[in-house]
DRENNUDO-207186 format. One line per 8 residues: number of its first residue (from 1); for each residue x, y, z of C-alpha. Coordinates in Angstrom, 2 decimals, always signed. Example, Ala and Ser with C-alpha at 12.3 -4.5 7.8 and 13.67 -1.06 7.14 Angstrom:
2
1> +12.30 -4.50 +7.80; +13.67 -1.06 +7.14
% end
This chain:
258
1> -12.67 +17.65 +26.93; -13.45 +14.15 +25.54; -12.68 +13.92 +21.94; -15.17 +12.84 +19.70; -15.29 +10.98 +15.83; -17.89 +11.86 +13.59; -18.87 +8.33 +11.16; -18.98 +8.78 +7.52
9> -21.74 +8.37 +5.58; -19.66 +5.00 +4.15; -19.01 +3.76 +7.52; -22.12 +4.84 +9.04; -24.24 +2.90 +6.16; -21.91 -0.39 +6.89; -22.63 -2.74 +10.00; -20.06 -2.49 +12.14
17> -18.02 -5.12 +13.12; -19.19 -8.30 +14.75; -17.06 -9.01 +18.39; -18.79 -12.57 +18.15; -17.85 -13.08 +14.53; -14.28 -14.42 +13.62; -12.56 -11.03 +12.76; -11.54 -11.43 +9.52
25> -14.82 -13.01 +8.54; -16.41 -9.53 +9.95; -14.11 -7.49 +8.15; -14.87 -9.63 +5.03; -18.78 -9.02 +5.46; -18.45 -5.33 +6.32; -16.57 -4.15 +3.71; -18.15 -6.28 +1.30
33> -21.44 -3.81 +2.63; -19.81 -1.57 +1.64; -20.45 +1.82 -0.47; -19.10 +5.21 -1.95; -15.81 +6.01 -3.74; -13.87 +4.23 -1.14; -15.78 +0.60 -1.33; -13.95 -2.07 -2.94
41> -14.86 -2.37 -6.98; -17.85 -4.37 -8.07; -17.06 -5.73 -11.70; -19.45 -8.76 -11.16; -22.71 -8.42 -9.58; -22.81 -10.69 -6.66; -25.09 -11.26 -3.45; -24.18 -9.72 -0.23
49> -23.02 -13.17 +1.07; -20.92 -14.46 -2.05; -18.88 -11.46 -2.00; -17.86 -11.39 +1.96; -16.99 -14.78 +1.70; -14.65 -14.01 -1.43; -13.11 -11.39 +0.38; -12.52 -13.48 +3.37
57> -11.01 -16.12 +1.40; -8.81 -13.76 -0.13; -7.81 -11.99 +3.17; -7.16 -16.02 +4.65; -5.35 -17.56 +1.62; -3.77 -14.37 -0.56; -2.78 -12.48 +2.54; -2.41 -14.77 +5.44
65> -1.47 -18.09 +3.52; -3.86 -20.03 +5.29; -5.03 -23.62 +4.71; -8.92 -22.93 +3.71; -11.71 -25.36 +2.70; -13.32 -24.12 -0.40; -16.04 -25.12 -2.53; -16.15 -25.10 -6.07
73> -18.84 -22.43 -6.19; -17.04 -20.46 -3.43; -13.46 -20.27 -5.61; -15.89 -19.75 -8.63; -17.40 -16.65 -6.87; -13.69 -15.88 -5.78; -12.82 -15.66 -9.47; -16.11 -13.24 -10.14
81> -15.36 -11.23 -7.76; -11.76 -10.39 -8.82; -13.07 -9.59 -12.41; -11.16 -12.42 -13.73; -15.01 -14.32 -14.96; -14.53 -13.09 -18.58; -11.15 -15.07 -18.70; -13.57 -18.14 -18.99
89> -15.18 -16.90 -21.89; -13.02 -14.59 -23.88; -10.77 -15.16 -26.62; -8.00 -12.78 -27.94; -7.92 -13.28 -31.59; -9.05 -16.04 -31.88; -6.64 -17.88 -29.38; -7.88 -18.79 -25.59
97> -9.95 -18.11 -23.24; -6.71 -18.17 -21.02; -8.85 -19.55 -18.02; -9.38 -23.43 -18.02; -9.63 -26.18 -15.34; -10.78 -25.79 -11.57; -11.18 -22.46 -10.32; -8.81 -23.85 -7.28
105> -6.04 -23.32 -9.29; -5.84 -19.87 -8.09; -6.00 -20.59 -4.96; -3.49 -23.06 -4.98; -1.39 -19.97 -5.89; -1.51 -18.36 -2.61; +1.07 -21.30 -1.46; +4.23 -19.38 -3.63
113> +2.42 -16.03 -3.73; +0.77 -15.17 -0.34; +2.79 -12.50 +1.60; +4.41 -14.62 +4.27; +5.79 -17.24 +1.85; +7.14 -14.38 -0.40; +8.68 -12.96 +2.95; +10.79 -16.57 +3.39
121> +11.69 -15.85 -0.42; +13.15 -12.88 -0.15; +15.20 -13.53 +2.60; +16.95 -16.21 +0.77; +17.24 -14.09 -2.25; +20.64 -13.80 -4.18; +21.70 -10.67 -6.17; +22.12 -12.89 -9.49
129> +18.20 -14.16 -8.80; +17.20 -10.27 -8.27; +19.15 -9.16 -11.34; +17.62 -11.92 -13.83; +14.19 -11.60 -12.20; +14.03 -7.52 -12.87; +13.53 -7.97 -16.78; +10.90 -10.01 -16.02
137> +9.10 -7.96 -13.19; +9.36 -4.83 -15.22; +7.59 -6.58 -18.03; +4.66 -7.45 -15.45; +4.34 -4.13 -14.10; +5.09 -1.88 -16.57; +3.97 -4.25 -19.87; +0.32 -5.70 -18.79
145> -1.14 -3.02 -17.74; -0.86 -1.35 -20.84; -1.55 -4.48 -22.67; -4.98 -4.70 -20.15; -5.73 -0.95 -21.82; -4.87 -1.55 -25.12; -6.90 -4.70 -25.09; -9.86 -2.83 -23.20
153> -9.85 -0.22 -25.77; -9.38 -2.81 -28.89; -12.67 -5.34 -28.00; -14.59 -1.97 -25.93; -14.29 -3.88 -22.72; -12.07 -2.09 -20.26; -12.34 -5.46 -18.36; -12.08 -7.92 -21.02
161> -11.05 -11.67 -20.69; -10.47 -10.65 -17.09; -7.56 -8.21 -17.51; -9.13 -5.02 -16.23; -7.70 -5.53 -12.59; -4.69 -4.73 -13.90; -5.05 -1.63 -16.04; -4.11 +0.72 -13.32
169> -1.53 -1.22 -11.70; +1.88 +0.92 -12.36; -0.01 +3.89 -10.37; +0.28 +1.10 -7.24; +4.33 +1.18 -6.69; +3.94 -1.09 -3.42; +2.98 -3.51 -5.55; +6.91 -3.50 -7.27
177> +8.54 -5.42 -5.19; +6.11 -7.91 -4.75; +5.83 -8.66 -8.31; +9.98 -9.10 -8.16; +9.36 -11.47 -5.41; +6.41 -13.57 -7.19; +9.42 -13.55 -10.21; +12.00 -15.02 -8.04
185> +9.50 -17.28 -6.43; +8.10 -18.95 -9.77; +11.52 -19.00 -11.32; +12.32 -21.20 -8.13; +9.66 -23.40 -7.93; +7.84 -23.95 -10.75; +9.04 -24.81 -14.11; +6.12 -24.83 -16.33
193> +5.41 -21.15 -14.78; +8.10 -20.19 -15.19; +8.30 -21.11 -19.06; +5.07 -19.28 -19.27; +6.85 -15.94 -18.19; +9.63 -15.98 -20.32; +7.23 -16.43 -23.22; +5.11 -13.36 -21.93
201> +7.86 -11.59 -21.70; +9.23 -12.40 -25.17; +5.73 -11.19 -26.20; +5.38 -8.36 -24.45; +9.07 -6.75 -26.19; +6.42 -6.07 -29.41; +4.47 -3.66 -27.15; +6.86 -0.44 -27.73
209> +6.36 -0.85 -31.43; +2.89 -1.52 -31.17; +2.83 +2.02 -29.26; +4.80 +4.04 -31.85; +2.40 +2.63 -34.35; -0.03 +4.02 -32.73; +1.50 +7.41 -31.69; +2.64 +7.62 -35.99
217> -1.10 +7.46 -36.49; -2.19 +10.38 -34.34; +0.51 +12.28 -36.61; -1.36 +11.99 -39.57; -3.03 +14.37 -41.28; -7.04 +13.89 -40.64; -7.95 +12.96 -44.24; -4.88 +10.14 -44.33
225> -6.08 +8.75 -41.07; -9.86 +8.67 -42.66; -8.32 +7.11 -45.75; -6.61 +4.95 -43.74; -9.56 +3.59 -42.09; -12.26 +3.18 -44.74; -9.59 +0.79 -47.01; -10.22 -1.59 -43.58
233> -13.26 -4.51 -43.03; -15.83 -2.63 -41.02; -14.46 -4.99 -37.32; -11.04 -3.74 -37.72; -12.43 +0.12 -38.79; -14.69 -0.34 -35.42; -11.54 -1.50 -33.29; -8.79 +0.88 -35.05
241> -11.65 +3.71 -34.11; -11.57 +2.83 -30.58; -7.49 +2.90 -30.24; -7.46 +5.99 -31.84; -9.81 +7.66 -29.28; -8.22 +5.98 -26.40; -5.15 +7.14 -27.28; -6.15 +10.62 -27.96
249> -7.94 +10.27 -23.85; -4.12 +9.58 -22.81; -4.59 +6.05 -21.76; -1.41 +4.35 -23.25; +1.15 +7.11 -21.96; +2.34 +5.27 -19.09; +2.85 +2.37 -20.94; +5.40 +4.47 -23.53
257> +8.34 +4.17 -21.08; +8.74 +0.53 -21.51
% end
């Protein structure tokens, strides 16, 4: 008896790949299509076309480390469609936005960080590299996602200045050893990079106080906390509100075991 498949609603609503089409580029444009739970996220609304084409570049440069051709408007719409926009626009008190210069800059990432050429890294890896570049990896897993919350929850933007891609990340634990890789890769080949790290790190080693602050606050009795929050400008009482409440919701648990 000839077995038969049954399409989902999601794949049944998205065209089906395109045998004259390059491959990826018909991946690209049908799962740009498409919808439901499983569809990739949509922070930025974008047209049908911009979107497969950001995909595609980011199947061609991010995961193959190909050599693409790319517009300014198409690594612009790249950007967009990763979320990262608001890192254009957005500063975080007062200081940034942390986005500047061509939008090519992140492709010209894919060279150290595309799969393949973190494959070549890691087989050349040393145990001292992989011990000093843990630190830092833990720091990037672990340490910006819940800065990405805590920000989210502080401006009432779960995606602000671009960050939001990474709120969830620690729930993703393939992504571990690729961040260790990316470590050992910058700390290789990039000086200026890898200055940059070390300083995020430094900054990030506030984040378990900032955390216990915040955990000593849902300790207090109601009337302190109240007290508490009307002796501060009506901005901060807004923003102080909005930790409170996201902390209550559970979002800054994982973030604890740093």
């Amino acid at each position: 008896m000839e077995d038969r498949i049954t399409p989902s609603p999601d794949s049944a609503a998205a065209p089906g790949l395109d045998t004259g089409r390059d491959p990826i580029e018909s991946l690209a444009a049908e799962l740009a299509a498409k919808r439901g739970p499983k569809a990739l996220p949509r922070p930025i609304r974008q047209s049908a076309a911009e979107r497969a084409r950001a995909i595609e570049l980011m199947f061609r440069t991010f995961g193959r480390g190909e050599s693409v051709t790319v517009t300014d408007d198409e690594a612009f719409e790249l950007e967009r469609f990763l979320g990262l926009a608001p890192g254009r626009r957005h500063k975080v008190d007062g200081v940034g936005p942390w986005i500047t210069g061509s939008p090519h800059q992140l492709l010209d990432l894919a060279r150290t960080f595309a799969p393949p050429a973190l494959f070549k890294t890691m087989l050349t890896v040393t145990e001292a590299e992989l011990e000093e570049a843990r630190p830092f990896a833990h720091t990037l897993f672990y340490g910006l996602p819940l800065a990405a919350r805590l920000l989210g929850a502080i401006y009432g933007n779960d995606n602000y200045a671009g960050f939001g891609f990474l709120a969830n990340q620690e729930e993703k634990p393939f992504l571990a050893p690729l961040i260790l890789a990316v470590v050992v890769a910058v700390r290789r080949t990039d000086p200026k990079m890898a200055a940059n790290l070390t300083a995020l790190h430094s900054s990030m080693q506030a984040l378990p106080g900032t955390m216990a602050e915040i955990k000593n606050m849902l300790e207090m009795p109601q009337s302190q906390m109240d007290q508490n929050l009307a002796n501060q400008p009506a901005a901060a009482r807004r923003q102080l509100s909005r930790v409170i409440e996201a902390a209550l919701e559970g979002k800054f648990e994982g973030g604890l075991a740093l």
